[in-house]
C-alpha positions in Angstrom: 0.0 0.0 0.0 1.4 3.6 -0.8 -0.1 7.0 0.7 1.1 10.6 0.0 1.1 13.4 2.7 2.6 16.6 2.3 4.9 17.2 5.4 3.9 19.9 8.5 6.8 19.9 10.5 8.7 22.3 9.3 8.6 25.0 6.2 9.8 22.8 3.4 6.7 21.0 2.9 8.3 17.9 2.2 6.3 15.7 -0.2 6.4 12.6 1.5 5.5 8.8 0.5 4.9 5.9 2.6 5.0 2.3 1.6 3.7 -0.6 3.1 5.3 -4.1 2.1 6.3 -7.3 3.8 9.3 -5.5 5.4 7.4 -2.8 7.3 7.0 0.5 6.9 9.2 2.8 4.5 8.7 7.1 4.2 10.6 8.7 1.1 11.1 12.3 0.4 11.8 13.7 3.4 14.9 15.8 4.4 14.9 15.0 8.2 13.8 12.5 10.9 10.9 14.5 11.8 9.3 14.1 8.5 9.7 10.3 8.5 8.0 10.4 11.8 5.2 12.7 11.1 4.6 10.3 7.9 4.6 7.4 10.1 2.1 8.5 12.9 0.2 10.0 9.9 -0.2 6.6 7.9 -0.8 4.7 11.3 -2.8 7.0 13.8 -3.9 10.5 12.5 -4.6 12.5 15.1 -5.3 16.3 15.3 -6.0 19.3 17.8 -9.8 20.1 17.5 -10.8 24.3 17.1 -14.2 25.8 17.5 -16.2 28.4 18.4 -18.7 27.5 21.5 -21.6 29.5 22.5 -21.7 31.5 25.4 -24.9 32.9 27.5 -24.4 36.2 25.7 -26.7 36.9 22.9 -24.6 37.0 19.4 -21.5 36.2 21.3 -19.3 33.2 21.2 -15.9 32.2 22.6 -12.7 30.2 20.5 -12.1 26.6 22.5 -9.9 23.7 21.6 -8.3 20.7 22.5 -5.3 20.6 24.5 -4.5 17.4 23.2 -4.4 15.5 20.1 -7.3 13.0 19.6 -7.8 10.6 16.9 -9.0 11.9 13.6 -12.5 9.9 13.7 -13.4 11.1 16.6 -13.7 15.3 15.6 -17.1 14.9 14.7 -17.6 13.5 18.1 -15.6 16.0 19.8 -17.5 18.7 17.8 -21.2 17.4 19.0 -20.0 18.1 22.8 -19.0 21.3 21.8 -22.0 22.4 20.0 -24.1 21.6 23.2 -21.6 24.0 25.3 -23.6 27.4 26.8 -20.1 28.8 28.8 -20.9 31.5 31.0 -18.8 35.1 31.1 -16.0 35.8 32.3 -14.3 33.3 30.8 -10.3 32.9 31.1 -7.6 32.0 28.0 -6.6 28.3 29.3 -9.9 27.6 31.4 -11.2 23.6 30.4 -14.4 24.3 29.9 -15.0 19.9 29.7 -12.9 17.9 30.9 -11.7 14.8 29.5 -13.8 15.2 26.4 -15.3 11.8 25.2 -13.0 9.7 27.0 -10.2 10.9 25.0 -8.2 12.4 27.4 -8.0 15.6 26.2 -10.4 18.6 27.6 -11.8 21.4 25.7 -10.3 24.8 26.6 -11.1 28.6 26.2 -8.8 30.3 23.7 -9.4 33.6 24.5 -10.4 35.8 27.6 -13.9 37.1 27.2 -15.3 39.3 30.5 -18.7 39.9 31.5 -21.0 41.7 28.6 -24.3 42.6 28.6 -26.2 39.1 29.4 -29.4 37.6 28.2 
């Protein structure tokens, strides 16, 4: 089997191909270890930090959150449903984990920005 990924670990942008065979796992094309690694985790387990916009209990206002963690790739849309459900309440601080262990995951949602008290509904 034989996947191409474009590498994020750096500027280059290394275009990078892994092949699978009866030997393991080979990565061509990139100019350092890091790529070869990135290529690796990639082909085997993507995962990726999860960033959206959660409502808060001020009308027309809502608040940046993400993961603090990486979590496996099929389980955004998961991650994304908790999120949607989310009403956070002002003032709110950069870094506060607004859930906790999100899905079983073990990452939690945080706030990405500070947000004080406006006018509330």
């Amino acid at each position: 089997m034989k996947k191409e990924y474009t590498c994020i670990m750096c500027p280059m942008g290394c275009s990078l191909t892994v092949t699978e065979g009866k030997s393991g796992i080979a990565v061509s094309g990139n100019s350092c270890r890091r790529g070869a690694e990135y290529a690796i985790q990639e082909y085997k387990d993507p995962k990726r930090i999860v960033t959206a916009l959660a409502f808060t209990d001020v009308v027309n206002c809502v608040v940046p959150v993400k993961t603090d963690a990486l979590i496996p790739k099929g389980k955004i849309t998961d991650v994304l449903a908790v999120v949607s459900q989310l009403k956070i309440s002002l003032p709110i601080s950069l870094g506060q984990v607004v859930v906790s262990n999100v899905c079983d995951l073990g990452a939690n949602i945080i706030v990405t920005r500070t947000l004080g008290a406006i006018g509330k509904r």
